[in-house]
C-alpha positions as CSV (number, residue, x, y, z in Angstrom):
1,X,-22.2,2.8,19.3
2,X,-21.1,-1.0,19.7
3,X,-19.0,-2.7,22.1
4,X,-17.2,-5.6,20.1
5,X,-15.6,-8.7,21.8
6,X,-13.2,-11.5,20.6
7,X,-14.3,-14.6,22.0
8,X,-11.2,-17.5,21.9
9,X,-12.3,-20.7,21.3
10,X,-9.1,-22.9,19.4
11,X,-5.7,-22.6,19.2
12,X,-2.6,-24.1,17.6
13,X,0.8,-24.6,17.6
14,X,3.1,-23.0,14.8
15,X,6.2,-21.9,13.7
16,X,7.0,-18.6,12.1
17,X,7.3,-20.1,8.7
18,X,4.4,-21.0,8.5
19,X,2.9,-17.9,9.2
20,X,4.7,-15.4,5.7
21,X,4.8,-16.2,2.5
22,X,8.1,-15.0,2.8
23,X,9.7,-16.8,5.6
24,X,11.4,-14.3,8.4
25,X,14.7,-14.9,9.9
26,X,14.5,-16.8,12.3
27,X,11.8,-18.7,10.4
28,X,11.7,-21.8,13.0
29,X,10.9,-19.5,16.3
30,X,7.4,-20.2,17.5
31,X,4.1,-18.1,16.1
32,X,1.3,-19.9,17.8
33,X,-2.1,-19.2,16.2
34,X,-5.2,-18.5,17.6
35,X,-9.1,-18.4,16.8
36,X,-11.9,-16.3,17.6
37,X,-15.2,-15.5,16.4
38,X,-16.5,-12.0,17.6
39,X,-19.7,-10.3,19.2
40,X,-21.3,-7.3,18.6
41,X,-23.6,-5.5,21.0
42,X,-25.2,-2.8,21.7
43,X,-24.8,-1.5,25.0
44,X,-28.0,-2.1,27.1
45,X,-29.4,-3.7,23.8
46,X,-31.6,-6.9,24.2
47,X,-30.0,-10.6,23.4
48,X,-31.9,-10.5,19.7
49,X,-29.9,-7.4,19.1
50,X,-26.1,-9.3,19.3
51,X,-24.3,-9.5,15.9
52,X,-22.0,-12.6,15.4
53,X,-18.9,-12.6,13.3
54,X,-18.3,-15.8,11.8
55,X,-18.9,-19.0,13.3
56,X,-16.0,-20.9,14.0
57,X,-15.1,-24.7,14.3
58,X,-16.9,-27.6,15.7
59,X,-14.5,-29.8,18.2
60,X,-14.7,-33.1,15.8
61,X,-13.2,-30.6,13.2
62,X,-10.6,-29.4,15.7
63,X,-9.5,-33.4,16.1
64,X,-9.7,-33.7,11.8
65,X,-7.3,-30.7,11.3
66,X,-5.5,-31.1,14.8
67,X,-6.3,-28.2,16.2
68,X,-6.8,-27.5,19.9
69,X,-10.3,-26.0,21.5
70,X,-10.0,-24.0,24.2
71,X,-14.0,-23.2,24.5
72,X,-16.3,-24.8,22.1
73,X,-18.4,-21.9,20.8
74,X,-21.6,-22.4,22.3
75,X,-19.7,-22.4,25.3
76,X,-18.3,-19.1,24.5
77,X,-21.7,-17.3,23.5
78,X,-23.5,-18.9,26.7
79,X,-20.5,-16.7,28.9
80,X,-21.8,-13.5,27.1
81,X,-25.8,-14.5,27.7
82,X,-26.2,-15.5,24.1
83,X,-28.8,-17.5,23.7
84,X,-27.8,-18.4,19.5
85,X,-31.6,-19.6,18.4
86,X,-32.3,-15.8,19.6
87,X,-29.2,-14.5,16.9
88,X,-30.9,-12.2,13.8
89,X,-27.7,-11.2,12.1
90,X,-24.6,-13.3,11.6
91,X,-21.8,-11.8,9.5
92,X,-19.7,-14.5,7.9
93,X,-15.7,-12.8,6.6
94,X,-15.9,-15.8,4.3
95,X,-16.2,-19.5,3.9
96,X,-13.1,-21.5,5.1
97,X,-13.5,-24.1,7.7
98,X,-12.4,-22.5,10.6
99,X,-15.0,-19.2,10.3
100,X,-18.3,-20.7,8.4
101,X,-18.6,-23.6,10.7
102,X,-21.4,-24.3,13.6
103,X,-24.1,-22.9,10.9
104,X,-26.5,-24.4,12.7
105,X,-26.0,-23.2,15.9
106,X,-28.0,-20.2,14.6
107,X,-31.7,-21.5,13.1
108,X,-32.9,-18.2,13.0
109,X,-30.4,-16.0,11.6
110,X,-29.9,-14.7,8.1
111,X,-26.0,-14.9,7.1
112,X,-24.6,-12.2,5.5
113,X,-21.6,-13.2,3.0
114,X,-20.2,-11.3,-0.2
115,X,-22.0,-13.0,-3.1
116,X,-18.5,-13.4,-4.7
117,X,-17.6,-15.7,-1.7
118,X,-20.1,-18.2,-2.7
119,X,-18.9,-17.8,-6.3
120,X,-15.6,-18.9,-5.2
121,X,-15.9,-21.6,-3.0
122,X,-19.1,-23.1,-5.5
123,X,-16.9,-22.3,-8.8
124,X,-13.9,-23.5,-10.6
125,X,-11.2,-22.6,-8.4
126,X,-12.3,-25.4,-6.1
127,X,-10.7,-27.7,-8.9
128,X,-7.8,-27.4,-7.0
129,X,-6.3,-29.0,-4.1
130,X,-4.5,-26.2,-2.9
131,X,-7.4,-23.3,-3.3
132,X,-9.9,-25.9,-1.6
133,X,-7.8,-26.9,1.4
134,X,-9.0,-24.4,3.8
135,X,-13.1,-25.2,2.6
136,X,-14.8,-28.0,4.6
137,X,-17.3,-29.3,1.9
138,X,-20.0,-29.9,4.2
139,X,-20.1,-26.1,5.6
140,X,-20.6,-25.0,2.3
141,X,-23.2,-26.8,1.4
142,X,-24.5,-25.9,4.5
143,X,-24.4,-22.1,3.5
144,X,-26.3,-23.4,-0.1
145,X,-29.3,-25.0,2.1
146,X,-29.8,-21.4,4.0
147,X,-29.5,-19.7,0.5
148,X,-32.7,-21.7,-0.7
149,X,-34.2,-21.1,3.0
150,X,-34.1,-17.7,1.8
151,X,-32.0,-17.1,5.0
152,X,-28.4,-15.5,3.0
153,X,-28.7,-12.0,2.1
154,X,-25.7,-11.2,-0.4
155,X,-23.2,-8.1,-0.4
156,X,-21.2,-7.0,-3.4
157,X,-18.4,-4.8,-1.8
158,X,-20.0,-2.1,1.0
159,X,-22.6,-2.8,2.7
160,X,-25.1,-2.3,5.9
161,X,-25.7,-4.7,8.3
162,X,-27.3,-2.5,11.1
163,X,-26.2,1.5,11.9
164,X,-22.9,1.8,13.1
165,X,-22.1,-1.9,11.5
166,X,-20.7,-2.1,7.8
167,X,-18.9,-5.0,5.7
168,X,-16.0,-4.2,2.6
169,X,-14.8,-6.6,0.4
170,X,-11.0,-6.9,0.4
171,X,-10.6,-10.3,-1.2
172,X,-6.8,-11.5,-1.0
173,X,-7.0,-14.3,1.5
174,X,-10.6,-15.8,-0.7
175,X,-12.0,-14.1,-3.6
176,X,-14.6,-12.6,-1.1
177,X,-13.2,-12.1,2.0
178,X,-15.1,-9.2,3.8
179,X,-13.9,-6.8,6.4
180,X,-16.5,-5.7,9.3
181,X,-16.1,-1.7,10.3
182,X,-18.1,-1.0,14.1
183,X,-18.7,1.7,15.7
184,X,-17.4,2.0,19.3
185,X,-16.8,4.8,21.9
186,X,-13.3,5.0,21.1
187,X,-13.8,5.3,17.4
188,X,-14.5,2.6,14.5
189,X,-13.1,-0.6,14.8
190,X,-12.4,-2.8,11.9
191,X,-12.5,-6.8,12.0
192,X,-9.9,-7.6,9.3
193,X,-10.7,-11.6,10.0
194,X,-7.9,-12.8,7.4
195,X,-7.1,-9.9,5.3
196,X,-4.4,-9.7,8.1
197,X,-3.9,-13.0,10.2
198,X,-1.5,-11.4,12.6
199,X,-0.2,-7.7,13.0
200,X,2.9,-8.8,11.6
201,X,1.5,-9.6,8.5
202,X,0.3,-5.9,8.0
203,X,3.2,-4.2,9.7
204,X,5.8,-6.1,7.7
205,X,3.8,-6.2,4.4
206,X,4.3,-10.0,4.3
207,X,0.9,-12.1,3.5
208,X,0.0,-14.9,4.8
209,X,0.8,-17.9,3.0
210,X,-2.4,-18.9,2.3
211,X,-3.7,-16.2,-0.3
212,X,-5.7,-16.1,-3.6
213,X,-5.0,-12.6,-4.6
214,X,-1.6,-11.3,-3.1
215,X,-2.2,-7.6,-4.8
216,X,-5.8,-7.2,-3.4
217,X,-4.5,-8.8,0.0
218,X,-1.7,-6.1,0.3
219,X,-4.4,-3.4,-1.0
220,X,-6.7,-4.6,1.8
221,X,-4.2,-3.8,5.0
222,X,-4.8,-0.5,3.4
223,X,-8.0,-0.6,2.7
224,X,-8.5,-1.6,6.8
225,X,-6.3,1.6,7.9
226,X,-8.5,3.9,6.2
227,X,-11.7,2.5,7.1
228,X,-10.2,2.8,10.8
229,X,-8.6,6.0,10.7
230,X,-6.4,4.4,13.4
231,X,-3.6,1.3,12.6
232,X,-4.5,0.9,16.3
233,X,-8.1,0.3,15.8
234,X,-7.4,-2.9,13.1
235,X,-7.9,-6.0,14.3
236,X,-6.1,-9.3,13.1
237,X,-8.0,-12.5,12.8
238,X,-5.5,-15.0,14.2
239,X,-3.1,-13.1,16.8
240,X,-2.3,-14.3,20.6
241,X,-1.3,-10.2,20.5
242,X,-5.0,-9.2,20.9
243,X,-4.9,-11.2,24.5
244,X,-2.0,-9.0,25.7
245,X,-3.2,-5.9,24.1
246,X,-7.0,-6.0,25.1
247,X,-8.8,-6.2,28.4
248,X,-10.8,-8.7,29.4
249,X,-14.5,-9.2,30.0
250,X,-15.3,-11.0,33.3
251,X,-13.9,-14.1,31.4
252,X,-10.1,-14.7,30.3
253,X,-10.8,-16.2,26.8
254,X,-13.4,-12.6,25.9
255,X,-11.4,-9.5,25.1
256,X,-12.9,-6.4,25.1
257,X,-11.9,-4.9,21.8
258,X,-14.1,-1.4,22.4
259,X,-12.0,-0.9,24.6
260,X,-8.5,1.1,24.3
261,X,-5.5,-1.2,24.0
262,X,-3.6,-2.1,27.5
């Protein structure tokens, strides 16, 4: 069994339209966003133990894409006792900027990323603007230098990262986003990162306007049920609804997620 926490660390300032790729009435009401990266631990386990679910954003990229940090993420691990150069497993969802950055935080880790992920952001479809816009160059190369470290060990669909802790490929959002399922006390808990950004995008069957593959994204709010057995146990990768909805841990930007809802 794990106990799983969402960590806060940005936030911005949105508008509903710009949360559906089919704009809701009233489109113009506010949708804030915000960003986590997550924490797995075992309980009682040892600091070399902790699994890390993607990576976040450095402040100087907060200020290029105007963004707002609540918590830098070192600042975030160090209020859980994570020391980072301790870190053995870190589970990247996929490679956009705002969950593949701070790589380096983490010297001694091995990154665990759906092979067709690097495909994608490597490969042809970054010929385009519009596919490319959410990639920061420089974290992807990044991820290429730990590759030949021999530090990147490749999924293709399921796959083990410890007991209790397994990722799925879903795609939709990238060609290779990946889902984390945990086991927890109150049953498994799945880390949809952006196959769902909010619970609004799952529960009205309206993507998220930034999307490769809207069939596979629509598949994958699916795909996350099942592997929870509980719509209740999904998780969202951008929604201020997991602050109201979870309980803290001794800190108000950590949110217990093994925990039942509030």
């Amino acid at each position: 069994m794990w106990e799983v926490f969402a960590l806060r660390y940005a936030t911005q300032e949105r508008v509903a339209r710009e949360n559906f790729l089919h704009p809701p009435d009233p489109h113009d009401q506010p949708m804030p966003m915000d960003y986590f990266f997550w924490l797995l631990r075992r309980p009682g386990g040892r600091g070399g133990e902790d699994i890390i679910v993607d990576t976040g954003f450095t402040p100087e990229m907060a200020q290029a894409r105007k963004r707002r940090v609540i918590r830098p993420v070192p600042a975030g691990l160090a209020a859980l006792g994570v020391d980072p150069a301790s870190v053995r497993d870190v589970v990247i969802t996929h490679l956009h900027y705002d969950h593949a950055g701070n790589l380096a935080l983490f010297p001694n880790a091995r990154f665990h990323l759906q092979e067709r992920e690097m495909a994608f952001a490597t490969g042809a479809n970054m010929c385009f603007s519009c596919l490319r816009v959410a990639f920061e160059v420089e974290d992807v190369v990044a991820m290429v230098r730990a590759l030949y470290a021999d530090r990147v060990r490749f999924h293709d669909g399921e796959g083990a990262i410890a007991p209790g802790v397994s990722v799925h490929r879903v795609g939709g959002h990238t060609d290779g986003l990946q889902m984390v399922r945990v086991e927890t006390a109150r049953g498994p808990v799945v880390l949809a990162s952006d196959a769902s950004h909010f619970y609004a995008n799952m529960e009205r069957e309206n993507p998220f306007p930034i999307v490769f593959n809207v069939g596979e994204m629509a598949r994958g709010w699916h795909a996350a049920r099942k592997l929870a057995g509980d719509a209740a146990r999904v998780i969202p990768g951008h929604d201020p609804e997991i602050r109201r909805r979870y309980p803290t841990a001794g800190d108000d930007e950590i949110f217990a997620l093994h925990l039942p809802p509030r």
